[in-house]
C-alpha distance (Angstrom), angle and dihedral (degrees) to the residues before:
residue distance angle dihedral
X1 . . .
X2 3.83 . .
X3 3.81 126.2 .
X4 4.04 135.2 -25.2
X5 3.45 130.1 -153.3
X6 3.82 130.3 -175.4
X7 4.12 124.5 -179.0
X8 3.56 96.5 -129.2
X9 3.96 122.0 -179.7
X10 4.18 118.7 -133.5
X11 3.40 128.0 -166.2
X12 4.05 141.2 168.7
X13 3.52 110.2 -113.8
X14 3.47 92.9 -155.7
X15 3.93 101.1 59.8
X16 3.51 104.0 45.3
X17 4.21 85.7 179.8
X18 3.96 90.9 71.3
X19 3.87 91.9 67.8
X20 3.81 118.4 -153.7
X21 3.85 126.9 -55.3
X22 3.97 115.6 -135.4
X23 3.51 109.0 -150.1
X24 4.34 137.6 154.1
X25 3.57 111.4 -105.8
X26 4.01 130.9 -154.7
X27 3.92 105.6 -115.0
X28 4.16 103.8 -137.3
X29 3.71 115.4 170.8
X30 3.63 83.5 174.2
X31 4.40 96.2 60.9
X32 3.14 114.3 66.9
X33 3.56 106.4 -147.5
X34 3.95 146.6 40.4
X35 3.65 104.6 -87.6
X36 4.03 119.1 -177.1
X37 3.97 138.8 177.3
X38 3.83 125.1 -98.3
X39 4.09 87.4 -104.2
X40 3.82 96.2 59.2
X41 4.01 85.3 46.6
X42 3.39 94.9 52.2
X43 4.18 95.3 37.0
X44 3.96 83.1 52.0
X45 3.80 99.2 39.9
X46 3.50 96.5 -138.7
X47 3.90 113.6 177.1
X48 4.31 117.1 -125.3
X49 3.46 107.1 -122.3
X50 4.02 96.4 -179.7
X51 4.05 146.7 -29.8
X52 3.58 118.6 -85.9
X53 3.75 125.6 -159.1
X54 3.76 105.8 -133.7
X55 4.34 125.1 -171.1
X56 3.95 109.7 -143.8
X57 3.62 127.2 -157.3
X58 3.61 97.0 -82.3
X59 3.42 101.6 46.7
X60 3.97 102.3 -92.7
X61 3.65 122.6 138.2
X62 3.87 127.7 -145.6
X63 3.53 149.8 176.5
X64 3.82 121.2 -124.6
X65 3.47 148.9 155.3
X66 4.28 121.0 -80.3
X67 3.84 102.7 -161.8
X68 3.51 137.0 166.7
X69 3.10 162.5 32.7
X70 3.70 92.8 -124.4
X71 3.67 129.8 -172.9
X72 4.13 118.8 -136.1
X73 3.01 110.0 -164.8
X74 4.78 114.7 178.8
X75 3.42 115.8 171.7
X76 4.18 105.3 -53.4
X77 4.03 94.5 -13.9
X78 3.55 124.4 90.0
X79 3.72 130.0 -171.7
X80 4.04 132.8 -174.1
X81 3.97 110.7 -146.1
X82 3.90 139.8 147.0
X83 3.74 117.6 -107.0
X84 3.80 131.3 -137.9
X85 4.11 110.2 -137.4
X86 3.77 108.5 -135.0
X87 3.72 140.3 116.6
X88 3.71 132.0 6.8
X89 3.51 112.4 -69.3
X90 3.61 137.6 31.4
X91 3.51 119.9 -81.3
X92 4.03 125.8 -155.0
X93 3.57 117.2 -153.4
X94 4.08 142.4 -171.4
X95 3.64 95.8 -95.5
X96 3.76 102.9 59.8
X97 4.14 86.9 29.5
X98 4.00 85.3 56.8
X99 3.62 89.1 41.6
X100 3.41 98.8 56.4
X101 3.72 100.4 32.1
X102 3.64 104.2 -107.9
X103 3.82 126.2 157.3
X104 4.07 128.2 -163.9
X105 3.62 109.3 -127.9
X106 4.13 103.6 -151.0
X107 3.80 98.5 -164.9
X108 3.62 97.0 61.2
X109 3.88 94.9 20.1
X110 4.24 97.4 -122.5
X111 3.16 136.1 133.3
X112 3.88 115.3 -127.8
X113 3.96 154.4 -173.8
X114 4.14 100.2 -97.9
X115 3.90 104.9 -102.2
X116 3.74 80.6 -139.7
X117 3.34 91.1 72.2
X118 4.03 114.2 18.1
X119 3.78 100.9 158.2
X120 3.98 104.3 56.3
X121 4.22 124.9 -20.3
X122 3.55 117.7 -81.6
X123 4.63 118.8 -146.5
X124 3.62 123.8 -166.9
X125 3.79 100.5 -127.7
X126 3.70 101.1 -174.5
């Protein structure tokens, strides 16, 4: 299917004064969480709260940061999530996606508000 990318906005809930930082996100239905550089930590000031072993793709485990809370903000969704710190872009996973709603569209390769549900995000809560 090949890569998707989504401009997301994220934001620290906690200091209003920083404003919101637009950015272009990886699309991976297949992380499960928000994952973001050291730089968008440190532009957002988001507090560590712990270590978190993480797997990558070739087996390796490592220790780093889980910070947050974060803001997601795509289009007229919003989400509040931690974020692992690793890598060198942004990456958007199934949790926050689910959270706010979000499909992935693999024709055009987007990411976008479920058609279902256009207005505000639906959950199944039972």
């Amino acid at each position: 299917m090949g890569y998707v990318h989504a401009e997301i906005e994220l934001s620290n809930p906690k200091e209003g004064n920083l404003g919101r930082l637009t950015t272009v996100a990886l699309v991976d239905t297949g992380a499960l969480t928000l994952c973001i550089p050291e730089h968008v930590r440190l532009q957002l000031n988001l507090d560590e709260a712990e270590k978190r072993e993480i797997t990558t793709a070739d087996g390796r485990k490592a220790l780093v940061p889980y910070v947050g809370p974060v803001m997601v903000r795509f289009q007229n969704r919003t989400a509040f999530v931690g974020a692992l710190v690793l890598g060198d872009e942004v990456l958007l996973g199934a949790v926050p996606m689910e959270d706010m709603d979000l499909v992935v569209i693999p024709a055009t390769r987007t990411l976008a508000v479920n058609p279902q549900s256009p207005n505000f995000p639906q959950a199944l809560v039972k």
